[in-house]
C-alpha positions in Angstrom: 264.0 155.0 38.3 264.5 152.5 35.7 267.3 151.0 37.8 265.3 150.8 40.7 262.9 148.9 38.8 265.2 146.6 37.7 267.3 145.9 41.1 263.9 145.4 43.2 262.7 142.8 40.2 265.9 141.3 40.2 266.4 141.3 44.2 262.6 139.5 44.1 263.8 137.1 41.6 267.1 136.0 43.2 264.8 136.0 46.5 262.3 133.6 44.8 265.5 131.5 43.6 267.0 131.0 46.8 263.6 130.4 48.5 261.9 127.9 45.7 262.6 124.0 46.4 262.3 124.3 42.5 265.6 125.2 41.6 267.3 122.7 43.8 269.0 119.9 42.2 266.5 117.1 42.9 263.6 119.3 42.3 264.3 120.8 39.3 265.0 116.9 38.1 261.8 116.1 39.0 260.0 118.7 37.4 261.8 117.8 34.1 260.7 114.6 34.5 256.9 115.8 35.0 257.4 118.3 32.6 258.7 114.8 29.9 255.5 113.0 31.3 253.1 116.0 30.4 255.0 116.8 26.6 257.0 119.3 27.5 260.4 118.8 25.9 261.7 122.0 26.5 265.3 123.4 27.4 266.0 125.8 29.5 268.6 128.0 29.3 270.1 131.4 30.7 271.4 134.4 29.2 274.5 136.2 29.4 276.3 137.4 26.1 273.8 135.5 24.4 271.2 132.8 25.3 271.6 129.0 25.5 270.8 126.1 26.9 273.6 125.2 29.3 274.8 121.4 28.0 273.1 121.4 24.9 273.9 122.2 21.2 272.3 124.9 18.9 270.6 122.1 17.4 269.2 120.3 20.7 267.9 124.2 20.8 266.3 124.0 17.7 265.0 120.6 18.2 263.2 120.6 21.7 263.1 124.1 21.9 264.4 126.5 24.7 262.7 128.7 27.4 264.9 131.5 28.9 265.1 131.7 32.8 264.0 135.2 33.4 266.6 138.4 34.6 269.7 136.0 33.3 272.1 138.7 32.2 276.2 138.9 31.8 276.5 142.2 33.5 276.5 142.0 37.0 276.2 144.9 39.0 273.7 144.7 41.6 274.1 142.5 44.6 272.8 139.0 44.0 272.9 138.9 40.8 275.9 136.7 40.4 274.5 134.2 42.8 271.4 134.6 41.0 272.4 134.1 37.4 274.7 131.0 38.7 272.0 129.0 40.6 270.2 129.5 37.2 272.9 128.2 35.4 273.1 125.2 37.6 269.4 124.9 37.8 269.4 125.0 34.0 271.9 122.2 33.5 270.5 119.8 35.8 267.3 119.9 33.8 268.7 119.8 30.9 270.3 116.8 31.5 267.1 114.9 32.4 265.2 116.1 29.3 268.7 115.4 26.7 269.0 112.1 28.2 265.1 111.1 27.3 266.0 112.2 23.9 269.6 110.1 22.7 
């Protein structure tokens, strides 16, 4: 049951992923810009073996601080999940770049 659970939140998530102008390159740019504008200097970063901020250093991390996109994992074995966890990945950096850039 628990892996039911867990495929049909995951399957919803890399739904929402794929579906959510959000996580495209110029939109997520944009919404780190907003999100610099409104005080939010945070990372974000995806999990796999551990969590980080893709394109930024443990101490960026420390500095800004980090948020985790959600159902990131390094074991893949539903399908979607690999698209899923490398959109994020991409999603991740592109943002990242925006808000390390405002901070050099």
């Amino acid at each position: 049951m628990k892996r039911l659970i867990a495929a049909i939140a995951l399957t919803g998530g890399a739904l929402r992923l794929r579906k959510s102008a959000r996580h495209q390159s110029r939109e997520r740019q944009r919404d780190a810009r907003a999100a610099l504008a409104g005080g939010d200097n945070d990372l974000v970063g995806v999990c796999g073996l551990s969590c980080a901020a893709p394109g930024a250093t443990p101490l960026d991390e420390e500095r800004l601080g980090a948020r985790m996109i959600e159902n990131t994992i390094d074991y893949v074995s539903l399908p979607g999940e690999a698209e899923y966890n490398d959109r994020a990945h991409e999603s991740a950096v592109r943002h990242n770049r925006v808000i390390l850039a405002a901070h050099d």
